[in-house]
BAVONU-105695 format. One record per residue: x negated, y, z of N, C-alpha, C in turn; residue in three letters. Coordinates in steps of 0.02 Angstrom, whole numbers, plus 32768, in hexadecimal, padded with zeros to 4 digits. Each point is the difference from the previous one (the first is absolute). Example, Ala and Ser with C-alpha at 12.3 -4.5 7.8 and 13.67 -1.06 7.14 Angstrom:
{neast->7D6C nnorth->7EE4 nup->8186 caeast->802D canorth->803B caup->8000 ceast->7FD3 cnorth->803C cup->8000 code->Ala}
{neast->8012 nnorth->8035 nup->7FDC caeast->7FD6 canorth->803B caup->8003 ceast->8027 cnorth->8037 cup->8025 code->Ser}
***
This chain:
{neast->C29B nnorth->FC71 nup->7143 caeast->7FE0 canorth->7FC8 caup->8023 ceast->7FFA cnorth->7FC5 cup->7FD0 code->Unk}
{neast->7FBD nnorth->7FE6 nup->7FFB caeast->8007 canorth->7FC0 caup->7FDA ceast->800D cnorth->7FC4 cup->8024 code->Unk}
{neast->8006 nnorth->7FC2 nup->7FE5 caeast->8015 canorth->7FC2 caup->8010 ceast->7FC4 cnorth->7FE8 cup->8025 code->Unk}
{neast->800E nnorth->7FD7 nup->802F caeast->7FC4 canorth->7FE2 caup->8031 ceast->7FDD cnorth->7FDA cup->7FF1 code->Unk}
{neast->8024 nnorth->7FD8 nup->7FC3 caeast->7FDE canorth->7FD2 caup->7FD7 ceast->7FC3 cnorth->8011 cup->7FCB code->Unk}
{neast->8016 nnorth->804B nup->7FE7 caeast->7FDD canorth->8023 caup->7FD4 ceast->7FAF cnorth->8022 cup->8028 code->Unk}
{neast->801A nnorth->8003 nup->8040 caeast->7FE4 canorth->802B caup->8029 ceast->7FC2 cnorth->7FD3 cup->8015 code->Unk}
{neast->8017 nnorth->7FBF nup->800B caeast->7FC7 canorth->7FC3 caup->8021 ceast->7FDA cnorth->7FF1 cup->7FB3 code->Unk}
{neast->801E nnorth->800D nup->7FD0 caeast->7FCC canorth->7FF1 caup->7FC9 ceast->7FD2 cnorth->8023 cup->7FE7 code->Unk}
{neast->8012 nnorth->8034 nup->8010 caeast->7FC6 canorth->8056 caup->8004 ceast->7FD0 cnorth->7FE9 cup->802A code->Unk}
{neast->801B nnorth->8007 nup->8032 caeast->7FE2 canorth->7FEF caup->803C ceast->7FD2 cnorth->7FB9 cup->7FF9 code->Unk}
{neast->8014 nnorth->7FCD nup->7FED caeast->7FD1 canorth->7FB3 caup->7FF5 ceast->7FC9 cnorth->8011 cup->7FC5 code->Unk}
{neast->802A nnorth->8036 nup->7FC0 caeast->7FCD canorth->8010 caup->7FC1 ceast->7FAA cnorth->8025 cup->802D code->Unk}
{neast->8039 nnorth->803F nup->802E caeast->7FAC canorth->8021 caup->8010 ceast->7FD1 cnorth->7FDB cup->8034 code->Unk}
{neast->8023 nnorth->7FDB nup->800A caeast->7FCC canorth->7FC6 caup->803F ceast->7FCE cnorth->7FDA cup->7FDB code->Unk}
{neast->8017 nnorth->7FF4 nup->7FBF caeast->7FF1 canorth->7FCD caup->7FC7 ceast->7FB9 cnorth->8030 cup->7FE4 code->Unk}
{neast->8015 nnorth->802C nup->7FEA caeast->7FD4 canorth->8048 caup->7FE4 ceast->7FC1 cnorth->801F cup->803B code->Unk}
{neast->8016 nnorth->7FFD nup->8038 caeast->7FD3 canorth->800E caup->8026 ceast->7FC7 cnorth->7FD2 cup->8020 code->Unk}
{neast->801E nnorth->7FA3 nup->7FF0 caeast->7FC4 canorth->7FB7 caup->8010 ceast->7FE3 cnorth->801C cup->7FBF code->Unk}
{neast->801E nnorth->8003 nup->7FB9 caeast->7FDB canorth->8005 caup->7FBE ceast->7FCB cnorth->8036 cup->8007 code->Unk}
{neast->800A nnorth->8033 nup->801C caeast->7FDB canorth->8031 caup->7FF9 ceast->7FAC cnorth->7FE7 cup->8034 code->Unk}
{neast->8021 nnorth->7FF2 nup->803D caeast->7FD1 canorth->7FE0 caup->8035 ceast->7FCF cnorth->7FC5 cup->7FC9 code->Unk}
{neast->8016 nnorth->7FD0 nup->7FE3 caeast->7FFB canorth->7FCE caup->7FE9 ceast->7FBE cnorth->801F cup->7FC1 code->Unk}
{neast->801B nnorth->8039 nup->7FF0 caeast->7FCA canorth->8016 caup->7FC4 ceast->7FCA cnorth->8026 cup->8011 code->Unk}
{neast->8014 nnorth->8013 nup->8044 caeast->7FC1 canorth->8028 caup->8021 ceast->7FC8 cnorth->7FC2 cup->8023 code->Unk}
{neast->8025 nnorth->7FD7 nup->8007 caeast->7FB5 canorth->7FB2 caup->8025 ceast->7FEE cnorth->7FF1 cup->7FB7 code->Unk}
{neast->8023 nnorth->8003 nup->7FB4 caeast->7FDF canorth->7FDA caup->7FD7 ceast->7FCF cnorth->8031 cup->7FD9 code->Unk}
{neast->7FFB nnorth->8046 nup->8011 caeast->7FCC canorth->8023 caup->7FE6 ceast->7FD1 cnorth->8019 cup->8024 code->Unk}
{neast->8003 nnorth->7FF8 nup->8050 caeast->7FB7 canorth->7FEF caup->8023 ceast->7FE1 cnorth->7FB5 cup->7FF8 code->Unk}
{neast->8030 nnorth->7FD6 nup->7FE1 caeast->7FEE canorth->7FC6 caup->7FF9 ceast->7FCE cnorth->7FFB cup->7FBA code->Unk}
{neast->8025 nnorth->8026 nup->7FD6 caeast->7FD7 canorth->8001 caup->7FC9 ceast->7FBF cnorth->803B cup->7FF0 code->Unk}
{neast->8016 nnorth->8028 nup->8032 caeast->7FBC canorth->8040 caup->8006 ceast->7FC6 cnorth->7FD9 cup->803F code->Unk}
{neast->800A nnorth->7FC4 nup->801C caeast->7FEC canorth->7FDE caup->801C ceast->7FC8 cnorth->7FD3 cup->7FE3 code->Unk}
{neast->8030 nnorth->7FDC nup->7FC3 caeast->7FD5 canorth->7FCA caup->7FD3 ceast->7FE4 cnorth->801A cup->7FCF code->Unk}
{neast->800B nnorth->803B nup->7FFE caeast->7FDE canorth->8042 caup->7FAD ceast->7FA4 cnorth->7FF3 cup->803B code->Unk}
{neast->8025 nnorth->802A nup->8049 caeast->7FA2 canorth->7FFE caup->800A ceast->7FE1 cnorth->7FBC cup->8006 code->Unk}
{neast->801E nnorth->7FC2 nup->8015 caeast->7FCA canorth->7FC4 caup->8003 ceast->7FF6 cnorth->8006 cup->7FAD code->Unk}
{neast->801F nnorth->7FF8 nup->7FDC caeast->7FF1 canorth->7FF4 caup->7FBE ceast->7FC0 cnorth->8022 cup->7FE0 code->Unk}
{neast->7FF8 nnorth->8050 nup->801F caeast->7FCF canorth->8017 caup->7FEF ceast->7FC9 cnorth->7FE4 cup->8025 code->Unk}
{neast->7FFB nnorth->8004 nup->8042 caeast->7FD3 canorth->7FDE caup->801C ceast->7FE9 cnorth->7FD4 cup->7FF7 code->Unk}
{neast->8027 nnorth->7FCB nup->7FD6 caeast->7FEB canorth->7FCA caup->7FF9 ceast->7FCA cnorth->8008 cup->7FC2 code->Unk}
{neast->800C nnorth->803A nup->7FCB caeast->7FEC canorth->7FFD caup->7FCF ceast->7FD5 cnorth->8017 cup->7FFC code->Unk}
{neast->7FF0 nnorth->8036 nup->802C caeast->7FB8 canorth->8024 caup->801F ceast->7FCE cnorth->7FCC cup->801E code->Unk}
{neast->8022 nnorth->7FDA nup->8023 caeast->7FD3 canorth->7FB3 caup->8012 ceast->7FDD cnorth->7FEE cup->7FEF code->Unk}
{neast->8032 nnorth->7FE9 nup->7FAC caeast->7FF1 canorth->7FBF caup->7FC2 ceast->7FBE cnorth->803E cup->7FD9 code->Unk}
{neast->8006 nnorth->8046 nup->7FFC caeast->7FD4 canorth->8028 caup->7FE8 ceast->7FD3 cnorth->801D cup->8011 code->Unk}
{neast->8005 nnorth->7FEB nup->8047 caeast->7FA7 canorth->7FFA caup->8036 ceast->7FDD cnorth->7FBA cup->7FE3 code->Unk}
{neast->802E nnorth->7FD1 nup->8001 caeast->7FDE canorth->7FCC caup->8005 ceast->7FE2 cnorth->7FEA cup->7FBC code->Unk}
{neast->802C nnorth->8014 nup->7FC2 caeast->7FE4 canorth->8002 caup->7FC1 ceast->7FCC cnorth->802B cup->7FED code->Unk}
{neast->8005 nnorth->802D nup->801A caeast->7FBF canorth->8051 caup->7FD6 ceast->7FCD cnorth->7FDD cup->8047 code->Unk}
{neast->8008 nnorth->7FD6 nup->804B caeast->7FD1 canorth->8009 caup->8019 ceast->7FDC cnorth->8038 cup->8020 code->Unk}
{neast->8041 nnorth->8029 nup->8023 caeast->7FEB canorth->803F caup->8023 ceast->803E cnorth->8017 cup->8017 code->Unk}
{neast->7FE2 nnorth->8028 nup->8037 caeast->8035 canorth->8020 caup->8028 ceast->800B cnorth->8044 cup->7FE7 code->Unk}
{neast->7FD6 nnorth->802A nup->7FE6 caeast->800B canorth->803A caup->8000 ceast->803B cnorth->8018 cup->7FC2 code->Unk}
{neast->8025 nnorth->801D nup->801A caeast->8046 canorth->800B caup->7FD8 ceast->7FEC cnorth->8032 cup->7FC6 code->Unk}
{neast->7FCB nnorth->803B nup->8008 caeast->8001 canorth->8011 caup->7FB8 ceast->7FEC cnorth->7FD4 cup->7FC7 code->Unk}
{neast->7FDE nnorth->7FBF nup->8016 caeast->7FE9 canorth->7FD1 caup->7FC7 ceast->802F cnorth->7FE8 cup->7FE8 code->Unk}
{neast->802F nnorth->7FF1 nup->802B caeast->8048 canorth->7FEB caup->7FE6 ceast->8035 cnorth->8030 cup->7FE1 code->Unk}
{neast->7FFE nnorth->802F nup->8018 caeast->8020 canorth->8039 caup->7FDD ceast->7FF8 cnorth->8014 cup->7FC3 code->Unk}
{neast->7FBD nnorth->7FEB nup->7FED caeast->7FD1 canorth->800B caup->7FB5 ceast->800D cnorth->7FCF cup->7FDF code->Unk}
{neast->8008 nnorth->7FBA nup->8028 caeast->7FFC canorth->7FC6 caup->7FC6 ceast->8064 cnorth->800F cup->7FE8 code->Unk}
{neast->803D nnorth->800F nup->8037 caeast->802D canorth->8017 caup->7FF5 ceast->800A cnorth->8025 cup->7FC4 code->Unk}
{neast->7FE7 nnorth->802B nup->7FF5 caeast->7FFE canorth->803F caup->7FE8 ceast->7FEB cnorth->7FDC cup->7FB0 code->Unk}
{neast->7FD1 nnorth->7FC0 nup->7FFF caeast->7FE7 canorth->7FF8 caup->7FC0 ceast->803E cnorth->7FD4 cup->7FF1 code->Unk}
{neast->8012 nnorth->7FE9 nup->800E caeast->8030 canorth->7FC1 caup->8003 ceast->804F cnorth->8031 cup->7FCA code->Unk}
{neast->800C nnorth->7FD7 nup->7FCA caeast->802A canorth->8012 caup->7FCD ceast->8042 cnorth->7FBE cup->801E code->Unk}
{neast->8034 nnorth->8037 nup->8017 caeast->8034 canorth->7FD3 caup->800F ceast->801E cnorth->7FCA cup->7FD7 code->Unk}
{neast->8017 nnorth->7FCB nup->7FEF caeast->8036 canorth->7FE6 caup->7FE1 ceast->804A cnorth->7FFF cup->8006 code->Unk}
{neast->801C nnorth->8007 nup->7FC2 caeast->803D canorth->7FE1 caup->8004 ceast->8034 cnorth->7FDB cup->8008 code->Unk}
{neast->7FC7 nnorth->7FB5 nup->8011 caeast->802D canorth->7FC1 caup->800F ceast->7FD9 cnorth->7FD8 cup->8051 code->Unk}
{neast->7FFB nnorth->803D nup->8025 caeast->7FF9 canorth->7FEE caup->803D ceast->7FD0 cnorth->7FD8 cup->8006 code->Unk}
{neast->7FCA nnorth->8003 nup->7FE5 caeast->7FAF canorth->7FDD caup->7FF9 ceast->7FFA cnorth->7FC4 cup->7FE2 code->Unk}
{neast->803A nnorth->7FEC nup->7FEC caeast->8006 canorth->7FC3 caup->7FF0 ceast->7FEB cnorth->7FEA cup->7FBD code->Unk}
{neast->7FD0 nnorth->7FC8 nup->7FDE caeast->7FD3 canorth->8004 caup->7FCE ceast->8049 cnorth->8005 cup->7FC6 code->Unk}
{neast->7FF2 nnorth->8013 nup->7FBD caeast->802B canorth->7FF1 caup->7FCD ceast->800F cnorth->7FC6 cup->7FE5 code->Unk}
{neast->7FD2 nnorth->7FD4 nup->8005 caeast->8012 canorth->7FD6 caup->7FE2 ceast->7FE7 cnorth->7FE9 cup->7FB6 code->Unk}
{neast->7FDC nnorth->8025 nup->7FE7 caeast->7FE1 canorth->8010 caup->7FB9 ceast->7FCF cnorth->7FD0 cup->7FF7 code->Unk}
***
């Protein structure tokens, strides 16, 4: 038999482990949440720039589009 003291701290640890676990499941619908406005938003900004709705135009101008490395941000040069 262990000590009761030992026993309430098991016991307080997995209470602790089980809000954390809860706690990480709201912050990754939270963030699989803000992943889609983000896209949406960016599908928006790329209707409203190319000036069309139709998504293969956008899919094409996508497709031409050479990613960067420093997050679009000019160099500086």
């Amino acid at each position: 038999m262990v000590s009761k003291k030992l026993a309430t701290r098991l016991e307080k640890k997995q209470e602790e482990l089980t809000n954390a676990q809860e706690k990480v499941t709201v912050l990754k619908d939270e963030v699989t949440d803000l992943k889609k406005q983000v896209q949406l938003e960016l599908l928006q900004k790329l209707q409203e720039n190319l000036q069309t709705e139709n998504l293969a135009d956008i899919e094409q101008f996508i497709a031409q589009v050479t990613p960067t490395d420093n997050g679009g941000e000019p160099n500086g040069d």
